[in-house]
C-alpha positions as CSV (number, residue, x, y, z in Angstrom):
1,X,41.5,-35.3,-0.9
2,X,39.7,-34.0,-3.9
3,X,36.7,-32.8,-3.0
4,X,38.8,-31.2,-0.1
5,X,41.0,-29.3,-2.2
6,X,38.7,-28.6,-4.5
7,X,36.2,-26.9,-1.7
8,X,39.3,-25.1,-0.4
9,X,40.3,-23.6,-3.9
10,X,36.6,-22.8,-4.2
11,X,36.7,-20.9,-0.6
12,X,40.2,-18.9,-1.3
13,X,38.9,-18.1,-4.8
14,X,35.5,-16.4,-2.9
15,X,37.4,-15.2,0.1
16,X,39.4,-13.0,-2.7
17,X,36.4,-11.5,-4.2
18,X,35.2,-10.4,-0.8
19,X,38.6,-9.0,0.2
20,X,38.3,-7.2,-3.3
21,X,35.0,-5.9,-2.5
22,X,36.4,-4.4,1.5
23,X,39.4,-2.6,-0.1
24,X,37.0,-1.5,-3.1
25,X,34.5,-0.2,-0.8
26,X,37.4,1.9,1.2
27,X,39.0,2.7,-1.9
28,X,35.8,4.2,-3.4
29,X,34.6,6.4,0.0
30,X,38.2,8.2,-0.2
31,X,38.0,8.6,-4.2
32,X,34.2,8.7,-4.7
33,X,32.6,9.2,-1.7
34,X,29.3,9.8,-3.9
35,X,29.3,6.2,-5.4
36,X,30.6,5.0,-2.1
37,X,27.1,5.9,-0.5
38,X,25.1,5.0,-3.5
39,X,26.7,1.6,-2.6
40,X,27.5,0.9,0.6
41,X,25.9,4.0,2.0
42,X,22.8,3.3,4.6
43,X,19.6,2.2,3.4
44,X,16.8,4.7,3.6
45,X,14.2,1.5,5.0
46,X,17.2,0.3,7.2
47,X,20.0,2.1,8.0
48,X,21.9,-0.8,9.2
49,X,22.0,-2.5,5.7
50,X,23.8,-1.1,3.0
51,X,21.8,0.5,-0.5
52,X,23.5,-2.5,-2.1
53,X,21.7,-5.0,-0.1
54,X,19.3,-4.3,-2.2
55,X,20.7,-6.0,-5.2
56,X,21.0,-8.8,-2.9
57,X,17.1,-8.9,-2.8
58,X,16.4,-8.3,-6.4
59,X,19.1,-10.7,-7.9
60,X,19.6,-13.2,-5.0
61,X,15.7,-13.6,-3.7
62,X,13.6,-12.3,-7.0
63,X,16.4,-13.4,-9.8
64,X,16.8,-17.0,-8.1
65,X,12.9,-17.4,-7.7
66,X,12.6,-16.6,-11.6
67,X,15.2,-19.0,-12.6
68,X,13.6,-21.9,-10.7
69,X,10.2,-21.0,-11.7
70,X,11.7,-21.0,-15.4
71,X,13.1,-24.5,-14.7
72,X,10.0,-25.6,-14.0
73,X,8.0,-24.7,-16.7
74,X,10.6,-26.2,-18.6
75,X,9.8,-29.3,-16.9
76,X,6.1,-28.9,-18.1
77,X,6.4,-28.9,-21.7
78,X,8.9,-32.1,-20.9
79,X,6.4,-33.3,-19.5
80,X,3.9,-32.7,-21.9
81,X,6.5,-33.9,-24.4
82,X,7.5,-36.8,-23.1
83,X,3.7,-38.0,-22.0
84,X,4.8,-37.9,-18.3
85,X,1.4,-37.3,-16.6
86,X,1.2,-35.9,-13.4
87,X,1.6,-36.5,-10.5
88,X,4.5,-38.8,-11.3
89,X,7.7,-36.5,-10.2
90,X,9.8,-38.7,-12.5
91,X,9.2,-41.6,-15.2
92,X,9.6,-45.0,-14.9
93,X,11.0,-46.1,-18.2
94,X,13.9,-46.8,-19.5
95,X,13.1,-45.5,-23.0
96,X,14.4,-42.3,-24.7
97,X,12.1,-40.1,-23.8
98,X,11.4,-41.5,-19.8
99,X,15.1,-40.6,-19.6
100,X,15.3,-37.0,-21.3
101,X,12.2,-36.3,-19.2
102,X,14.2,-37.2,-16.1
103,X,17.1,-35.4,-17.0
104,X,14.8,-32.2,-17.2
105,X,13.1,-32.7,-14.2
106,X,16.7,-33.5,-12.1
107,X,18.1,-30.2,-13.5
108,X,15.0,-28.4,-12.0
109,X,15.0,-30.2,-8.7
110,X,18.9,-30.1,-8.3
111,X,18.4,-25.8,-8.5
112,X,15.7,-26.4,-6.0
113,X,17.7,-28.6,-3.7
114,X,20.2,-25.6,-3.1
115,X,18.0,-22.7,-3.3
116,X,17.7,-22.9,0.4
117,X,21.0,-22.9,1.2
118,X,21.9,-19.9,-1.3
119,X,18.6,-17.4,0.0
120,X,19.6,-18.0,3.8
121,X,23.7,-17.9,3.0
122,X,22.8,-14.5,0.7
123,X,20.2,-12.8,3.5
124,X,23.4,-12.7,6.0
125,X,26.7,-12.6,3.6
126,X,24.6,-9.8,1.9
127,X,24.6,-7.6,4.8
128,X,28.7,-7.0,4.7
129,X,29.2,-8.0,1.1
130,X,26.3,-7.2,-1.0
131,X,28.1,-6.4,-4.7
132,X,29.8,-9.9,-4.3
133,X,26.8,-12.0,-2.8
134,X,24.6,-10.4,-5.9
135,X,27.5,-11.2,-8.3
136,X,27.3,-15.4,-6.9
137,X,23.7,-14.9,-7.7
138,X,24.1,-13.7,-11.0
139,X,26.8,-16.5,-11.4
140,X,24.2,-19.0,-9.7
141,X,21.3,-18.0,-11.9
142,X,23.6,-18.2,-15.4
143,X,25.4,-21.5,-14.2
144,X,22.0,-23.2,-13.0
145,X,20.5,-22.7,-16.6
146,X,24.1,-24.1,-18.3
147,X,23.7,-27.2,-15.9
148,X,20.1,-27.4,-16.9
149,X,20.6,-27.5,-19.9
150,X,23.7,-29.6,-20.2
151,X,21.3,-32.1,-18.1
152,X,18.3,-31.6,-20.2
153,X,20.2,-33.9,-23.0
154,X,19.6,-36.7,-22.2
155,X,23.1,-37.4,-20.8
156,X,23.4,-36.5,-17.1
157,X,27.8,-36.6,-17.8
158,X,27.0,-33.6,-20.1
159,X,25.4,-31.2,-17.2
160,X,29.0,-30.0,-16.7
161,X,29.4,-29.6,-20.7
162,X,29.3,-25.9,-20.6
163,X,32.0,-24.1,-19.0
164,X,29.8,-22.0,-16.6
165,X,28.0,-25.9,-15.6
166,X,30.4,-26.1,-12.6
167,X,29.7,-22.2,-11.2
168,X,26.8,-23.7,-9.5
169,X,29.2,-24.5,-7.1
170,X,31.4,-21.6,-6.6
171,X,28.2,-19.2,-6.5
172,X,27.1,-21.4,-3.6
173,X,30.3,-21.1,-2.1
174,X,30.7,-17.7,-2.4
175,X,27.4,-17.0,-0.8
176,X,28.5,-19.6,2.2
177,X,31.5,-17.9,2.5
178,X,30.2,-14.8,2.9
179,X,28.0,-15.8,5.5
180,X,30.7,-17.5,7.2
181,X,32.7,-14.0,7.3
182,X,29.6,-12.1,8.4
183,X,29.3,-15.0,11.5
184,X,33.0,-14.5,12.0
185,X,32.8,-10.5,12.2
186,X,30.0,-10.6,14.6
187,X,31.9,-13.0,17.0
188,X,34.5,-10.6,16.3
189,X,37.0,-13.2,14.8
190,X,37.4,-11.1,11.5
């Protein structure tokens, strides 16, 4: 029941950030129909997708590859650190410093696990929701480096220490849940 409930508050938390962004959108082409088409107005290289997709590439594709790539190099100098030598993905001691270097490296691959799932999730929720999609990948890049970091201790309990730790998972549902509405709207469900 737990993870259960907490998945659904996740989803109705995400599913009112996209219904803010649809009565935004309409609230903005009656009000400000000139920021309405900056935003949602078609692109000039696709007219189907919306100028804010855009954002959805920059933050979402570019922002997320950046963050991982920082991750990484912060596993490097761990590495070097540490006296990990490659190729050895992990260490295999149990002393101070085989464990800190772990941590590191488990906050790096942990990003890399869900940066799948995020890009594909952001390409499609993206194409109806762009300002919220590119908002979860802001919250995904900030949270990723808090969870990093809280990793990055030496105490995997202290990944969650910071308070924006557990947005790694509402940015990943927000994107998901986007896409799932995008999927719905297409079947013509929504």
């Amino acid at each position: 029941m737990g993870l259960l409930w907490t998945v659904s508050k996740l989803v109705a938390q995400t599913v009112g950030v996209l219904v803010a962004e649809t009565y935004g959108a309409k609230y903005l082409a009656g009000a400000h129909p000139a920021l309405h088409a900056t935003l949602w107005g078609p692109s000039a290289v696709a007219a189907m997708l919306p100028r804010a997709y855009g954002l959805v590439a920059l933050v979402n594709v570019v922002g997320a590859a950046f963050a991982v790539v920082a991750l990484g190099l912060k596993v490097g100098a761990a590495r070097t650190e540490c006296g990990v030598d490659l190729p050895a993905m992990y260490a295999t001691g149990t002393d101070a410093r085989s464990v800190r270097f772990n941590c590191v490296q488990r906050g790096h691959q942990h990003a890399l696990e869900s940066l799948p799932a995020l890009l594909a999730a952001s390409m499609v929720g993206g194409v109806r929701y762009p300002v919220s999609v590119a908002a979860f990948g802001l919250l995904w890049i900030k949270a990723r480096f808090a969870w990093a970091h809280g990793y990055a201790s030496g105490d995997p309990k202290k990944r969650y220490a910071s308070k924006w730790g557990f947005f790694i998972w509402t940015s990943l549902v927000g994107t998901f849940t986007a896409c799932g509405a995008v999927g719905l709207e297409i079947l013509g469900v929504l």
